[in-house]
N, C-alpha and C positions, 0 to 999 in steps of 0.2 A: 313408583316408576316402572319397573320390576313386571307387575300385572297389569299394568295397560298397558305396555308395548308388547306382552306376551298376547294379550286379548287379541291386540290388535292388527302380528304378524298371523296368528293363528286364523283369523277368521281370511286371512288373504291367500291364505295356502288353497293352492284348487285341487281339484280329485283327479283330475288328468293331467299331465305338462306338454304342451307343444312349444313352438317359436319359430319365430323369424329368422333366427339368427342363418347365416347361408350352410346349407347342409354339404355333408360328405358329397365328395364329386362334381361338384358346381361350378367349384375353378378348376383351372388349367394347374397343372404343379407349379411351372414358372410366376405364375400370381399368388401361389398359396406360399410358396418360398420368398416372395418378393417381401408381402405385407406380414411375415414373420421376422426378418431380418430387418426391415423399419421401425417393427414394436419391441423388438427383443433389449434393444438399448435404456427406453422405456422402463421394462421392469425390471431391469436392473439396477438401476436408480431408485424405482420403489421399493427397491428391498434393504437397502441401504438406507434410506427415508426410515422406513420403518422399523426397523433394527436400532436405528439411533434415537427413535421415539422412547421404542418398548423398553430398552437399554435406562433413561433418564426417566420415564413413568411409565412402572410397570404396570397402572391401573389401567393403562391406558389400552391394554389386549382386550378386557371386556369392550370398550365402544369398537373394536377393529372389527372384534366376532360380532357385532352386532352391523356394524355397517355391511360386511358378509353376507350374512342370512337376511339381510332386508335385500340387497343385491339380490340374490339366491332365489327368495319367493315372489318378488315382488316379475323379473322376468322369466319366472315360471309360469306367469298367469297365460291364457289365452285370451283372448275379447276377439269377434266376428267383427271385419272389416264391410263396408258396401262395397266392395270390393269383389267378394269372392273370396279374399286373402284371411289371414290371422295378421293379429296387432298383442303386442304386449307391451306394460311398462318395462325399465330397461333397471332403473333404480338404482343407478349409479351417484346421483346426486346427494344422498346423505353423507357417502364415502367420503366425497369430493368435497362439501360445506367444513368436513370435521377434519381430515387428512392433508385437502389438497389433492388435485388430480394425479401427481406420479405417483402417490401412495394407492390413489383409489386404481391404477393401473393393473397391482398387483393382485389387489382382492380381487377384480373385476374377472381375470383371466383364471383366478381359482374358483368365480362362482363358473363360470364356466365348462371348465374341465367337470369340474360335480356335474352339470345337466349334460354334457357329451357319455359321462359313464352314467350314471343313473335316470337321464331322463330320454335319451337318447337324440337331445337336441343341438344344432348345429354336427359338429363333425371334427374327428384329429387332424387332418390335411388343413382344414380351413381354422383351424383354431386360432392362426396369426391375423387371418383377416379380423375372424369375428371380436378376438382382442382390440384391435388394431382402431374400431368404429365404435364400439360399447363400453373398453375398457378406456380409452386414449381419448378417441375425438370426441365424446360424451362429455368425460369430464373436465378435458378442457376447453370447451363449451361453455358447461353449468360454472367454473371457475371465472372465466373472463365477463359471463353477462354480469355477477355477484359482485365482483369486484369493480364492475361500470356502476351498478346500481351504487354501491355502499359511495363511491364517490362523487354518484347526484344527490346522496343522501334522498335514498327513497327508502320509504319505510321497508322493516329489518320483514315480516312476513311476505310482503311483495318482492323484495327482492329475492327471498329463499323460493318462492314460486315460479316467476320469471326463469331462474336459475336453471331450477327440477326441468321444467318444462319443456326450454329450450334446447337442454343438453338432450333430452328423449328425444326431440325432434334430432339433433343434430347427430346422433348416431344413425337414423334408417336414410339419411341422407349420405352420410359415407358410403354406407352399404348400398345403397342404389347406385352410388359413384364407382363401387370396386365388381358390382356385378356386371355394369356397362362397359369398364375399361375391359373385362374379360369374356363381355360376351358385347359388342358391337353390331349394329344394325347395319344389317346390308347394304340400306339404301340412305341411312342418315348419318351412319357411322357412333361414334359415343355417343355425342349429343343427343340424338334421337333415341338411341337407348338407355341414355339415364333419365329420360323425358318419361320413360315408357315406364321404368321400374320405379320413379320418384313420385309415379300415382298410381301405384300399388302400395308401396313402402309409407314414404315420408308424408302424402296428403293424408289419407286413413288412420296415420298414427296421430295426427293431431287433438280427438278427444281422448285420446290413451295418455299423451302426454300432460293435456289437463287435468285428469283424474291422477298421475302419478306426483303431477306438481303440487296439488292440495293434501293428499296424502304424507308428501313430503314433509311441507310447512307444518301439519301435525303432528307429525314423531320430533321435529326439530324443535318444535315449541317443547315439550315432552322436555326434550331432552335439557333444552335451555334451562328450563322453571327447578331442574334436579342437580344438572353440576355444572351451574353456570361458572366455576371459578376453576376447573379443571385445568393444567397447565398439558401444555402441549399442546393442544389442538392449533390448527392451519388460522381458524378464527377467532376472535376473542368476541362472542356472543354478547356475553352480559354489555359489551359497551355500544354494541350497534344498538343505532335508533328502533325504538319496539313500533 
């Protein structure tokens, strides 16, 4: 398990980092204090989640660092939008399948912080926003479609797809929603400017998010076929429909 998920993060690692995520300066302070104060309660919770995980299984830190660094490289990547724009996966959804979304909260805002200092992507002012859509409204996104699926009883691969996929969309939709509340259209007000930013953002992310949803189902099978019996986790894999 070990070397194919190493193989398989490593070949994903790219030789530059850009993103999406809203950079230094973007918001107003009043929005960047807003949407850090909404999320802070959040990870609070996750850390308390996860304390009490690692606390009852300890084994259970290798999958947290591992849903991390899959977070970490996988919205490191860059992809050319038709746009004009960049698109990356967001890759919060493996977090979220193994943890559950407040826990995937907390990782989410440490991969973060790592591409603010090392990669120099998004920004410290806006860190509550970009939290707030990638770390939060992502995964409980990828969370709620997962939990529709498992209860139409659709197959366990389509529903960890669906999941991935939709949480990637549903984070550059927030963020089209928090750069409109803070930046308004003259002439159409919000509306017209989350219109403006949700076909740059959210349309052009749509084969980014395909591409992060099959890669997804891949490490999850991975992971399923190796410690299906693992206590703690948000899901009990081995008994979902294959």
């Amino acid at each position: 398990m070990g070397k194919k998920l190493f193989v398989l993060l490593a070949f994903l690692i790219p030789f530059q980092g850009f993103s999406m995520h809203i950079m230094e300066g973007y918001l107003p302070a009043a929005w960047s204090i807003f949407w850090t104060v909404v999320y802070l309660p959040f990870f609070v919770w996750g850390v308390k989640i996860i304390q009490e995980k690692v606390k009852k299984h300890p084994e259970l830190k290798m999958l947290f660092a591992l849903a991390a660094a899959f977070a970490f490289v996988m919205s490191a990547l860059k992809l050319p939008s038709v746009t004009g724009s960049s698109s990356h996966p967001t890759g919060v959804g493996l977090g979220t399948l193994l943890f559950g979304p407040i826990a995937m909260s907390v990782l989410g805002v440490l991969v973060l912080i790592f591409q603010v200092l090392l990669l120099a992507h998004g920004g410290v002012t806006t860190l509550g926003a970009n939290a707030f859509s990638m770390a939060l409204a992502g995964p409980l996104v990828t969370f709620g479609i997962y939990k529709l699926c498992v209860k139409f009883k659709i197959n366990r691969s389509v529903s960890i797809f669906l999941a991935a996929c939709l949480g990637d969309l549903a984070t550059y939709t927030v963020t089209s929603l928090q750069l409109a509340l803070a930046h308004p259209d003259v002439q159409t007000g919000v509306a017209g400017a989350f219109v403006k930013f949700a076909s740059i953002f959210s349309f052009t992310q749509i084969p980014v998010a395909i591409i992060e949803g099959l890669i997804t189902v891949l490490v999850m099978n991975i992971l399923i076929k190796n410690i299906p019996s693992w206590e703690g986790l948000k899901f009990k894999f081995k008994t979902s429909k294959s």
